[in-house]
C-alpha positions as CSV (number, residue, x, y, z in Angstrom):
1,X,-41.7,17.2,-28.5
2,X,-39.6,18.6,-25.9
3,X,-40.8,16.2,-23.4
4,X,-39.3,13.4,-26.0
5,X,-36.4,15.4,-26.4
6,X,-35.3,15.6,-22.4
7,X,-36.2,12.0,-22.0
8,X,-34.0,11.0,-25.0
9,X,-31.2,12.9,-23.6
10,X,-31.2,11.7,-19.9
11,X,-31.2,8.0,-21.3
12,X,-28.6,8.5,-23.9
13,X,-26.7,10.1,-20.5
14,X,-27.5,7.0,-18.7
15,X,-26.2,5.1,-21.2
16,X,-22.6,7.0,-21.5
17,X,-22.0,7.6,-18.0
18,X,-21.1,3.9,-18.1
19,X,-19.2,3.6,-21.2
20,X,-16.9,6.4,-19.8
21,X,-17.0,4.6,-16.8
22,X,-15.6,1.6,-18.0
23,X,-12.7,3.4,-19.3
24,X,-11.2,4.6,-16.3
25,X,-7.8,3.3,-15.2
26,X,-7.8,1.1,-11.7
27,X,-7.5,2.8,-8.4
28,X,-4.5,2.9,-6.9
29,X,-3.6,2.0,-3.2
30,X,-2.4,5.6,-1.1
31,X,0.3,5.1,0.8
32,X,0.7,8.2,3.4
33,X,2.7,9.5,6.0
34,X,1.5,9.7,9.9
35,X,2.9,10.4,12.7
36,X,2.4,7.2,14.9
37,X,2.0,7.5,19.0
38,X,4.1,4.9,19.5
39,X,7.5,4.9,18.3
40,X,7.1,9.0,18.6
41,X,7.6,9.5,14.8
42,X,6.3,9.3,11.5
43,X,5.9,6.6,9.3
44,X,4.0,5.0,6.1
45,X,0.5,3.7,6.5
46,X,-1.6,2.4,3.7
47,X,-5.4,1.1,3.5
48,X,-7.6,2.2,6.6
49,X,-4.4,3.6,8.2
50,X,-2.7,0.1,8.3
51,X,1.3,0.0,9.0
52,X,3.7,-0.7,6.0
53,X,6.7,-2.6,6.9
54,X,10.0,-3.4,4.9
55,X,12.2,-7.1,4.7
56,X,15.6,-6.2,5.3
57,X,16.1,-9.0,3.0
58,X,14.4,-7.5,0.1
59,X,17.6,-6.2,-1.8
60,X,17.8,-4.8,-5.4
61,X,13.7,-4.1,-4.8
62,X,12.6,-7.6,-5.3
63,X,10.5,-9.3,-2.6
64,X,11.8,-12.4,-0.9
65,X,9.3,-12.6,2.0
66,X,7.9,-16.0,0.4
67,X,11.7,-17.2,-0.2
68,X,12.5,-16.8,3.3
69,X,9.9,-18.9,4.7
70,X,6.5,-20.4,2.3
71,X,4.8,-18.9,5.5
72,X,5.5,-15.6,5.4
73,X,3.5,-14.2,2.9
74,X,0.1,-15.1,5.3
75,X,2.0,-13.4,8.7
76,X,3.5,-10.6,6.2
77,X,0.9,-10.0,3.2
78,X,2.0,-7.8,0.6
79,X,0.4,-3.9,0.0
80,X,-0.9,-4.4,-3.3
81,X,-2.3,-2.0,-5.9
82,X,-4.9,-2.9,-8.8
83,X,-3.3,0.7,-10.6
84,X,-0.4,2.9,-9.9
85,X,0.8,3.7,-6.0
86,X,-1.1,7.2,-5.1
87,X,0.7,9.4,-2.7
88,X,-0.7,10.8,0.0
89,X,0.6,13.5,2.6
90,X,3.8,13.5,3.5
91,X,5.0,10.9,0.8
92,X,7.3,11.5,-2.1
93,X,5.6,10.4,-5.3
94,X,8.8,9.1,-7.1
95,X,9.5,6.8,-4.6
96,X,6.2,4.8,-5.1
97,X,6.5,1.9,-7.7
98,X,5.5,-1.6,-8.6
99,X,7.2,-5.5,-8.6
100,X,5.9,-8.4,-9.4
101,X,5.1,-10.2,-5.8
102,X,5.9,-13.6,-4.7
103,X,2.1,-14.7,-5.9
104,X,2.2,-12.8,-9.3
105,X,0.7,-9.7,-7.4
106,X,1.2,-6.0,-8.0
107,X,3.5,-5.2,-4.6
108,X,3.9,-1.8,-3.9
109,X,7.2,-0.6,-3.2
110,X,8.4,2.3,-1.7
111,X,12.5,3.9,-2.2
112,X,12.6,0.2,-4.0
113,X,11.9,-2.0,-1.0
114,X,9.0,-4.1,-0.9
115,X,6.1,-3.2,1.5
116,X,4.3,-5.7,4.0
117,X,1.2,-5.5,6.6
118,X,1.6,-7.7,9.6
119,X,-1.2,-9.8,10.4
120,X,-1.3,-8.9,14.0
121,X,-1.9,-5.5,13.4
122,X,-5.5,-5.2,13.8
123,X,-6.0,-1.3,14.2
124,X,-4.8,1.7,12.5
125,X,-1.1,3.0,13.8
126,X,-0.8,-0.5,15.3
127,X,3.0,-1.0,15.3
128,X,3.4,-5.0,16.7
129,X,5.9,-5.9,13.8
130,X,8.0,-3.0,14.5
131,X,11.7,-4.5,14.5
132,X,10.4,-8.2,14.7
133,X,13.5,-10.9,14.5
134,X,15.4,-7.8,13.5
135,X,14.6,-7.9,10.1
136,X,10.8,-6.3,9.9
137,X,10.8,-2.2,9.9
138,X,8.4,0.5,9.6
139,X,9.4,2.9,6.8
140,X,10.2,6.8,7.1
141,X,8.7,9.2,4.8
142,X,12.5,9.3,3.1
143,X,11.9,5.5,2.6
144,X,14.4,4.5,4.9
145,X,13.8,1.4,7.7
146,X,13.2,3.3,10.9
147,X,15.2,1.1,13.4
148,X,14.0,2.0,16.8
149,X,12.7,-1.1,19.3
150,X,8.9,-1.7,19.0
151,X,6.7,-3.9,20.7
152,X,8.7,-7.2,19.3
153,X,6.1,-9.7,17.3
């Protein structure tokens, strides 16, 4: 009887540990603040460490990379997020939000501008978009373009 008992309770446990599963709300992409070796300050990164950029262009929050040029968006994909913007250390959670991307995706945005990877940026705290054609910028933990000379793309 209490052999029955146990076994009828681990299955019913098996069974509701997905049900509650399926219930949770999507993970969110963590956007953090680090300080990066070359520029000699600190900036946003997002997934696996990977440099966030902002368009100069993008006004009012909404993204225009894809407006610009119908090449940009494979040189400058968007950060996306399946659920709500997390922030990590160093970043402001109020500042994280959501716009509808150029492909119908879930851009994050950070202080209302629109943020980018570069596609040349292959490792973590890789800076090569850093001020490229004057219009790409890595973001300061205020949200603000940090304007100092980088590598040049």
């Amino acid at each position: 009887m209490r052999t029955r008992l146990l076994s009828a309770a681990l299955v019913a446990g098996v069974l509701l540990v997905p049900a509650a599963a399926v219930g949770r709300p999507a993970s969110g992409t963590v956007v953090k603040a680090v300080f990066n070796k070359t520029l000699k300050t600190t900036i946003l990164v997002a997934a696996r460490g990977r440099t966030v950029y902002l368009l100069t262009y993008d006004t009012k929050g909404s993204p225009t990379c894809a407006r610009v040029d119908p090449g940009c968006p494979k040189i400058w994909p968007a950060v996306t997020s399946a659920g709500a913007p997390v922030a990590g250390a160093g970043v402001e959670q109020r500042l994280l939000g959501i716009v509808k991307g150029a492909d119908g995706s879930r851009q994050v945005t950070y202080n209302r501008h629109p943020l980018y990877y570069y596609e040349n940026d292959s490792a973590a705290g890789d800076v090569n978009g850093q001020a490229c054609y004057g219009i790409w910028y890595v973001l300061s933990p205020r949200g603000a373009a940090i304007r100092k000379h980088g590598p040049q793309c």
